[in-house]
mmCIF file of the C-alpha atoms, coordinates in Angstrom:
data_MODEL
# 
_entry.id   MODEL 
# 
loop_
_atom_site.group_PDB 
_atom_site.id 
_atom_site.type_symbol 
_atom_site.label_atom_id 
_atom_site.label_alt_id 
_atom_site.label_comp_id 
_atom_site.label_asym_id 
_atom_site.label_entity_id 
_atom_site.label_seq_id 
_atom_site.pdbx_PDB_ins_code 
_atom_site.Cartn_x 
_atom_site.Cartn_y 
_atom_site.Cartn_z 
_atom_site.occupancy 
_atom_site.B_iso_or_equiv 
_atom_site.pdbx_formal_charge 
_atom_site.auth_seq_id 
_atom_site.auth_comp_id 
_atom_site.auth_asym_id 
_atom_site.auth_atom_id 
_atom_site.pdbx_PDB_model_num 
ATOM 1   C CA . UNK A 1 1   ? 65.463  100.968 85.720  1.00 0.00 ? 1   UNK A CA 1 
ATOM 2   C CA . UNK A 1 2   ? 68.726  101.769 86.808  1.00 0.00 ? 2   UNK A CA 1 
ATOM 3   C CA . UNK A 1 3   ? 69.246  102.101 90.987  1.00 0.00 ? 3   UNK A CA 1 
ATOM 4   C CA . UNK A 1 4   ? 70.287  105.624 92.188  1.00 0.00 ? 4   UNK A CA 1 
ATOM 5   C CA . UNK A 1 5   ? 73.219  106.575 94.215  1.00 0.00 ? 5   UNK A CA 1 
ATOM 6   C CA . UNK A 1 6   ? 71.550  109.139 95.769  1.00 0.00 ? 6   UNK A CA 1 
ATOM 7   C CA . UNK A 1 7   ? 68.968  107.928 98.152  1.00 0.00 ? 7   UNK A CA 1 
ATOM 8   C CA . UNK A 1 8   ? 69.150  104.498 96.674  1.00 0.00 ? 8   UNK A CA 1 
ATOM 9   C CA . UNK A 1 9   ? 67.178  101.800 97.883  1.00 0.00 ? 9   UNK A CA 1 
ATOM 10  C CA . UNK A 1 10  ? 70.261  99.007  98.949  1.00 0.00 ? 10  UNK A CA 1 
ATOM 11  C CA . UNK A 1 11  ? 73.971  99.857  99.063  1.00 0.00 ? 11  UNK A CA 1 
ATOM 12  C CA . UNK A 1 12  ? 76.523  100.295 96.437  1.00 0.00 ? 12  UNK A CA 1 
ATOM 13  C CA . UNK A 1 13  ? 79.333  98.268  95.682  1.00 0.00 ? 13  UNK A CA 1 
ATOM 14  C CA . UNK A 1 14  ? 82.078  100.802 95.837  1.00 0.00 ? 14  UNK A CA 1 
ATOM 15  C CA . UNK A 1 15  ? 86.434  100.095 95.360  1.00 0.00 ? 15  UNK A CA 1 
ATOM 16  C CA . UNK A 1 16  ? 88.498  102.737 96.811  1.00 0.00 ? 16  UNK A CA 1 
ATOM 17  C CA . UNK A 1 17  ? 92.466  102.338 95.842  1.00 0.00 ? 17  UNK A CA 1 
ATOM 18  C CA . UNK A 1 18  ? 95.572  103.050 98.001  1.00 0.00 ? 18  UNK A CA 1 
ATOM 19  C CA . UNK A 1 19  ? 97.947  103.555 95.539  1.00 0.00 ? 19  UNK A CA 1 
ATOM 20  C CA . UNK A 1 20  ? 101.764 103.579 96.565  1.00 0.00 ? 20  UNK A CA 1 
ATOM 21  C CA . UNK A 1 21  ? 104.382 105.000 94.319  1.00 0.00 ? 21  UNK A CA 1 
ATOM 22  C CA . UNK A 1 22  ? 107.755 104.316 96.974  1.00 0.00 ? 22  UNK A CA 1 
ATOM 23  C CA . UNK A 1 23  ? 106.801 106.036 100.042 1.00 0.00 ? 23  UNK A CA 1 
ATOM 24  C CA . UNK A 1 24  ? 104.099 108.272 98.643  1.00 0.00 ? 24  UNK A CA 1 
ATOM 25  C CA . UNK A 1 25  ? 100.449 107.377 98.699  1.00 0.00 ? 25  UNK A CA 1 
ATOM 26  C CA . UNK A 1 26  ? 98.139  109.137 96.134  1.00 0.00 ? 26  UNK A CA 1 
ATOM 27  C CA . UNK A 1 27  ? 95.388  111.487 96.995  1.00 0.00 ? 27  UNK A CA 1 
ATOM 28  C CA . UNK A 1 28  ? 92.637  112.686 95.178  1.00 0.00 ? 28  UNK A CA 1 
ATOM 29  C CA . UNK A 1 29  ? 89.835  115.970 96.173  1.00 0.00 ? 29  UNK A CA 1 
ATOM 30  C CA . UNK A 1 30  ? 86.664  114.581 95.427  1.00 0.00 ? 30  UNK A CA 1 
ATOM 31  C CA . UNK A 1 31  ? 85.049  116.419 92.902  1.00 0.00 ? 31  UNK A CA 1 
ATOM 32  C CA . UNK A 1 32  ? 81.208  115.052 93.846  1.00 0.00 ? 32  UNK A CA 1 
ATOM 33  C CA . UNK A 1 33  ? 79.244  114.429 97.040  1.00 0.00 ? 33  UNK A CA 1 
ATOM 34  C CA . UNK A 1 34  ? 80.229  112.449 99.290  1.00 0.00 ? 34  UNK A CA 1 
ATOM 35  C CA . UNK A 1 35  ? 82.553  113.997 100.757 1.00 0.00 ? 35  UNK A CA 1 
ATOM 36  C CA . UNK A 1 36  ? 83.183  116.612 97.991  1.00 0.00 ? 36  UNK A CA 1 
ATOM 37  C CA . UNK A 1 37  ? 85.685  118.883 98.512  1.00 0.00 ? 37  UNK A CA 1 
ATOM 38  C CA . UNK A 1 38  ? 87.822  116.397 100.804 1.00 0.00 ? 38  UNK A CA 1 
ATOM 39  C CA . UNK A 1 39  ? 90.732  114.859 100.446 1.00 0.00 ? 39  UNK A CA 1 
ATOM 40  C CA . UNK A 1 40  ? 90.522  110.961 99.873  1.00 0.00 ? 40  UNK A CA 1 
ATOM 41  C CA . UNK A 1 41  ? 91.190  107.855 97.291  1.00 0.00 ? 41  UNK A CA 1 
ATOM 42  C CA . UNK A 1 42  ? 90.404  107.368 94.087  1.00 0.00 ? 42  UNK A CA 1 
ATOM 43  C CA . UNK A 1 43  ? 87.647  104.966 93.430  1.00 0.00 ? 43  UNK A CA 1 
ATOM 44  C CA . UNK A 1 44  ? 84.303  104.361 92.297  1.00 0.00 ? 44  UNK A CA 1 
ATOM 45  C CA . UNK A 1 45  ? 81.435  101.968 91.642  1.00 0.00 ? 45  UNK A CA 1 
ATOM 46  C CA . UNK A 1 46  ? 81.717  98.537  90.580  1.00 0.00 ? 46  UNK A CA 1 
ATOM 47  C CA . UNK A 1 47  ? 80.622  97.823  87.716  1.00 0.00 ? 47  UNK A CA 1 
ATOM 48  C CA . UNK A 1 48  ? 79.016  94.247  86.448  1.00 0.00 ? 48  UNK A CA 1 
ATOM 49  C CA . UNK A 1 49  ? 80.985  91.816  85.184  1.00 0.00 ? 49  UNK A CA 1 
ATOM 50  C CA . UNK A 1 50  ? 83.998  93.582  86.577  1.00 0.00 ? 50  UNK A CA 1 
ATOM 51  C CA . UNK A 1 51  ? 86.374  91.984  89.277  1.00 0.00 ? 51  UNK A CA 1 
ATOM 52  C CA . UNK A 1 52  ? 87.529  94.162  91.958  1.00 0.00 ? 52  UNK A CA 1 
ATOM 53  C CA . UNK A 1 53  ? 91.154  95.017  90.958  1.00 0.00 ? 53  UNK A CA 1 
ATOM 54  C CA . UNK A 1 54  ? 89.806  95.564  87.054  1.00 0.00 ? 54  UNK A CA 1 
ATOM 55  C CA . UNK A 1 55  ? 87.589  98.232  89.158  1.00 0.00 ? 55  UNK A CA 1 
ATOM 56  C CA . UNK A 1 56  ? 90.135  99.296  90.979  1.00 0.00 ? 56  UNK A CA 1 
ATOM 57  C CA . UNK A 1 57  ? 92.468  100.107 88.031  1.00 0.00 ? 57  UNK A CA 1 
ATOM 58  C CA . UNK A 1 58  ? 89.999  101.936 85.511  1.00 0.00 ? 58  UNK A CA 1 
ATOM 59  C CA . UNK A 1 59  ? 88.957  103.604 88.307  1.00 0.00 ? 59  UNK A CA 1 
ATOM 60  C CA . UNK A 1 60  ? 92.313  105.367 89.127  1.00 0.00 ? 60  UNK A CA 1 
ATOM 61  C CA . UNK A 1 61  ? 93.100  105.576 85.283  1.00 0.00 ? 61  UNK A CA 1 
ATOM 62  C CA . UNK A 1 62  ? 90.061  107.446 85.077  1.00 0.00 ? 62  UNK A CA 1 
ATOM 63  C CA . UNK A 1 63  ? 90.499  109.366 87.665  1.00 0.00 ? 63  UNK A CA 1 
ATOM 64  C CA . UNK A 1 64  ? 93.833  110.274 87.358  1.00 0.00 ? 64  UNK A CA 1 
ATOM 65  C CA . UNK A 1 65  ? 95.645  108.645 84.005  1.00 0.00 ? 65  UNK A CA 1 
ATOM 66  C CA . UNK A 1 66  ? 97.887  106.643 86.057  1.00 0.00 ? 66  UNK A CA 1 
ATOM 67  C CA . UNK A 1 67  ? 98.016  102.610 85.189  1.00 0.00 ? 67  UNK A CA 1 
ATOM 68  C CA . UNK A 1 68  ? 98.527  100.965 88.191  1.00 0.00 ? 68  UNK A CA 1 
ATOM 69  C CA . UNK A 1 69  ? 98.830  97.371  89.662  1.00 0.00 ? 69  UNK A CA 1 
ATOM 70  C CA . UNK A 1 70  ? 96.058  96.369  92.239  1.00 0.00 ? 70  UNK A CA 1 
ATOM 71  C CA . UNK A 1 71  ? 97.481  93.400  94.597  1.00 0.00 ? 71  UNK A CA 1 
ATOM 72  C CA . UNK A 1 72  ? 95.732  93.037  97.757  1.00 0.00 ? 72  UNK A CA 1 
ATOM 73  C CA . UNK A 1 73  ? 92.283  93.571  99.443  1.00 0.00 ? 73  UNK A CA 1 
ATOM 74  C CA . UNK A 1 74  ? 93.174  95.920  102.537 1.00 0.00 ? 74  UNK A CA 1 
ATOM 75  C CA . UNK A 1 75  ? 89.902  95.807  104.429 1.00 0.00 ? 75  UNK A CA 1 
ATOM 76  C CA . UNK A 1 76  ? 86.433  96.654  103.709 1.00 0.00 ? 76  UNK A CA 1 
ATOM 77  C CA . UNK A 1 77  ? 84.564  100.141 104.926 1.00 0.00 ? 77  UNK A CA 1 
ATOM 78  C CA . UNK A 1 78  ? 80.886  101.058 105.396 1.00 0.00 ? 78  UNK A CA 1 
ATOM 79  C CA . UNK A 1 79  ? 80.422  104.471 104.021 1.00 0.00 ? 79  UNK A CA 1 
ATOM 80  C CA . UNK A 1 80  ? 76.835  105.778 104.883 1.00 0.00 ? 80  UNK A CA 1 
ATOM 81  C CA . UNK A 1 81  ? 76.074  109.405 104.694 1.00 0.00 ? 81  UNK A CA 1 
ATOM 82  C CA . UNK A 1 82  ? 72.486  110.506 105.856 1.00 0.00 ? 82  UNK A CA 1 
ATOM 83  C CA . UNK A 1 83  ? 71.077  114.079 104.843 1.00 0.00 ? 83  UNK A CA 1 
ATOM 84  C CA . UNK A 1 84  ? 69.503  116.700 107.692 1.00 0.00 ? 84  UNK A CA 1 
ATOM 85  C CA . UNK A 1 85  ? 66.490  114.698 108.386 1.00 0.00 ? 85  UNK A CA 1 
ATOM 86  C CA . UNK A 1 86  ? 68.577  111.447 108.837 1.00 0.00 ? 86  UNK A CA 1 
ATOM 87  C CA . UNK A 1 87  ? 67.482  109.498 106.220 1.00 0.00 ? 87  UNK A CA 1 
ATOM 88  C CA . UNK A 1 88  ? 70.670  107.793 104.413 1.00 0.00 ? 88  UNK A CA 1 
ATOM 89  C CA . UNK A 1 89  ? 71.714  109.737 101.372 1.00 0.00 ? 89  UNK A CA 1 
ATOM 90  C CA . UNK A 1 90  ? 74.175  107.450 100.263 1.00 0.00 ? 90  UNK A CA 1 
ATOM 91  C CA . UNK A 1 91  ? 75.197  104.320 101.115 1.00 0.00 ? 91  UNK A CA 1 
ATOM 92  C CA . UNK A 1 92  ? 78.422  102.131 99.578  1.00 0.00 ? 92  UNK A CA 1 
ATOM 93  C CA . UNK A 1 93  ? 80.272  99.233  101.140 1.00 0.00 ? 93  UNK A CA 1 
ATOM 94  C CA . UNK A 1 94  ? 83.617  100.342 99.875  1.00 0.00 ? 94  UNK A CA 1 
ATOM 95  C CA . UNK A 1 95  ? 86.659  96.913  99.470  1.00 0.00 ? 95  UNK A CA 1 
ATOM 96  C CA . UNK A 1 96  ? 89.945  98.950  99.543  1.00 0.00 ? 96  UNK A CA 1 
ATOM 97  C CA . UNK A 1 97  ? 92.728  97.866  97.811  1.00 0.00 ? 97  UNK A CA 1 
ATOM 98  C CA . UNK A 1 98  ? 96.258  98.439  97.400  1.00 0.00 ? 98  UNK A CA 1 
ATOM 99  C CA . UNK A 1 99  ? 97.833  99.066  94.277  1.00 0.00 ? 99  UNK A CA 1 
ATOM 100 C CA . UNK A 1 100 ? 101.314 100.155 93.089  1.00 0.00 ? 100 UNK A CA 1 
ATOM 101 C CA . UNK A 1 101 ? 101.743 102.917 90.701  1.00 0.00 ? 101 UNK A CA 1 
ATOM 102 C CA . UNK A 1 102 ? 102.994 101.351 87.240  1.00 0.00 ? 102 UNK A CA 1 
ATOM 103 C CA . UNK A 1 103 ? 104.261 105.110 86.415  1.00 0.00 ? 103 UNK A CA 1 
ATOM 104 C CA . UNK A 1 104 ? 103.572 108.608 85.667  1.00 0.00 ? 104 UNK A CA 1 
ATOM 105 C CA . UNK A 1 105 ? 102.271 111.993 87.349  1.00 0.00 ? 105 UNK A CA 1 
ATOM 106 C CA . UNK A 1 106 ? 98.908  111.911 88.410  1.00 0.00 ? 106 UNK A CA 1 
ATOM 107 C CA . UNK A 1 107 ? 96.345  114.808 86.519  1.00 0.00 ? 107 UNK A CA 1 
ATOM 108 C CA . UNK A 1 108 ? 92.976  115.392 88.347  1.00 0.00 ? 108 UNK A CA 1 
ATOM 109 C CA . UNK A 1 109 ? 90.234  114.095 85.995  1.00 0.00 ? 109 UNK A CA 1 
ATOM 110 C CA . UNK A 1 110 ? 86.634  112.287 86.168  1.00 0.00 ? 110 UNK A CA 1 
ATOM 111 C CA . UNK A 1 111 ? 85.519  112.639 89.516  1.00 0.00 ? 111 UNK A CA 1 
ATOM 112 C CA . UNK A 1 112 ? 88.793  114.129 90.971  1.00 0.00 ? 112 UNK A CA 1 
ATOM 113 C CA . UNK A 1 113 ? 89.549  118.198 91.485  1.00 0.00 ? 113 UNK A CA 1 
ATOM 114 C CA . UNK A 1 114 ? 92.585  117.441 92.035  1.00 0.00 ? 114 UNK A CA 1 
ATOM 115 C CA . UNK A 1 115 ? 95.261  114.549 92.503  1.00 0.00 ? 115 UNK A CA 1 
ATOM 116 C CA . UNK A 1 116 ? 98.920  114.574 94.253  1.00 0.00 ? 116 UNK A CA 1 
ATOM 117 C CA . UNK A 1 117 ? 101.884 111.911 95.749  1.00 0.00 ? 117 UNK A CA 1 
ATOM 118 C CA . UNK A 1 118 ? 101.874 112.674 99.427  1.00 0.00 ? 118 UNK A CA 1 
ATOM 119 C CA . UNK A 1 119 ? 104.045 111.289 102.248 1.00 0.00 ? 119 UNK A CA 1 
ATOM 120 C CA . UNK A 1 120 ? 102.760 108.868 104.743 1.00 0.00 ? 120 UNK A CA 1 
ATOM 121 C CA . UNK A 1 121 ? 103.996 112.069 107.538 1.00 0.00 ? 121 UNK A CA 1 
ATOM 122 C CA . UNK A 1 122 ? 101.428 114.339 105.207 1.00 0.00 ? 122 UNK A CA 1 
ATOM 123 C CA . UNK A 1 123 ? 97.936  112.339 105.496 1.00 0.00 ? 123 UNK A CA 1 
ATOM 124 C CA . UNK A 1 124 ? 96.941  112.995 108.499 1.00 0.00 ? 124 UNK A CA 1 
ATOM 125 C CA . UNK A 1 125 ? 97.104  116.973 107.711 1.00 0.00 ? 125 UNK A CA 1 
ATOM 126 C CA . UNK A 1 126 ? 95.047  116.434 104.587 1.00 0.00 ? 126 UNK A CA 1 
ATOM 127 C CA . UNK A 1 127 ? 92.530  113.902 105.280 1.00 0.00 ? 127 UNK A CA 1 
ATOM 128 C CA . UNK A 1 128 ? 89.240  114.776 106.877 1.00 0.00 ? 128 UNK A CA 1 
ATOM 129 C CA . UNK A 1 129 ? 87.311  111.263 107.330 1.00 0.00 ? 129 UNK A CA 1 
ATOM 130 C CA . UNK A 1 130 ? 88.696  109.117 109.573 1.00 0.00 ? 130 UNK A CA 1 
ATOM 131 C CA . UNK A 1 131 ? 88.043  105.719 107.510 1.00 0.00 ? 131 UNK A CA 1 
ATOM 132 C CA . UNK A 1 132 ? 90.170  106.969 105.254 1.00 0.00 ? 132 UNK A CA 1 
ATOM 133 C CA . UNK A 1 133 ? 93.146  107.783 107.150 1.00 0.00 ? 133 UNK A CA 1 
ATOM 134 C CA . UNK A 1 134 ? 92.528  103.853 108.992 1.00 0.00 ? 134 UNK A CA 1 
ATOM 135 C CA . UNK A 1 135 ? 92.736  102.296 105.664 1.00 0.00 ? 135 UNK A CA 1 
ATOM 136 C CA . UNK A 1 136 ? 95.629  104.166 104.785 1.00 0.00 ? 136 UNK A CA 1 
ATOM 137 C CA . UNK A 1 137 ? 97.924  103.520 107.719 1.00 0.00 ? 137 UNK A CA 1 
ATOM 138 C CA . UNK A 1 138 ? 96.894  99.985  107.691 1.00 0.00 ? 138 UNK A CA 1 
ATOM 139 C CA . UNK A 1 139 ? 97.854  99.414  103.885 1.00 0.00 ? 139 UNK A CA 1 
ATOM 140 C CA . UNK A 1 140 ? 101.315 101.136 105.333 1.00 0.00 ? 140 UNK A CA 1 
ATOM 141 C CA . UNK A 1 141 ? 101.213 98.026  107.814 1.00 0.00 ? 141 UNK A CA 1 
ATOM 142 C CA . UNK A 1 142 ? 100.927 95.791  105.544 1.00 0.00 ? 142 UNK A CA 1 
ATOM 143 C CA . UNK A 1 143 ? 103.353 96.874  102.937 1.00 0.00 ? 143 UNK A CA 1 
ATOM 144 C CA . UNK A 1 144 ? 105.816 96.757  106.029 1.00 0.00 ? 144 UNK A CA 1 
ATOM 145 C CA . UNK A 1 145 ? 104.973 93.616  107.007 1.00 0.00 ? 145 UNK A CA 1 
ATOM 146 C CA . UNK A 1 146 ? 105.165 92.161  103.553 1.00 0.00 ? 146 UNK A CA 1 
ATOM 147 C CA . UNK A 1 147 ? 108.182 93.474  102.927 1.00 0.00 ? 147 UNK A CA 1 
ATOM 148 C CA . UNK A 1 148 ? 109.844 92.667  106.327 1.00 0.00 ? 148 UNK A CA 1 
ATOM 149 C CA . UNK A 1 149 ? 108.399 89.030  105.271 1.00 0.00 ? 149 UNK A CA 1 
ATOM 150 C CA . UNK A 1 150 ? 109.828 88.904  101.537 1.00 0.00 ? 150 UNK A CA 1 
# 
């Protein structure tokens, strides 16, 4: 019997993607709950057998047709959402990685309303949850420090 992501009865194995193209970071409105409506990453569930940057790539290619190249675990996020009554209506533990767009304009698909390149400056304006925006900005840190490094 497969385990539900609604209510489900341990956590989810989730991979959300920062994915750079320059100085743009892509952006996705989340098209189901949680967090529907709200600006954020594109990502999903891991699946079996799957290593985290194979996740992290059909994920955005799904999401938004772009073939990208993951390179780096950022950090990883608890993402637990609990209903009225506070029981937990979904719970993930979400690895974030970055990835650099291979090429091509992002089209909303899957589980996305809508995608878009945004400037670092632009983020803060769009994104509601505040993970999010941390994981973001520190994925900005690190591509500075890497390349500051290289």
């Amino acid at each position: 019997m497969p385990m539900r992501r609604e209510y489900p009865s341990r956590p989810w194995v989730g991979i959300g993607v920062v994915v750079w193209q320059g100085d743009e970071v892509l952006l996705i409105r989340r098209g189901k709950p949680p967090r529907q409506g709200q600006w954020g990453l594109p990502g999903g569930a891991q699946q079996l057998g799957e290593t985290m940057f194979d996740a992290a790539a059909r994920e955005v290619l799904e999401e938004t047709g772009l073939a990208v190249a993951p390179y780096d675990v950022i950090t990883a996020v608890d993402g637990i959402s609990r209903d009225e009554t506070g029981t937990i209506q979904f719970h993930y533990t979400l690895v974030e990685v970055a990835a650099e767009c291979r090429s091509g304009q992002p089209v909303a698909a899957d589980d996305a309303d809508d995608a878009c390149w945004v400037v670092l400056s632009e983020v803060e304006t769009l994104v509601e949850w505040p993970e999010t925006l941390r994981v973001i900005m520190l994925s900005a840190e690190q591509r500075r420090a890497r390349r500051t490094a290289g």
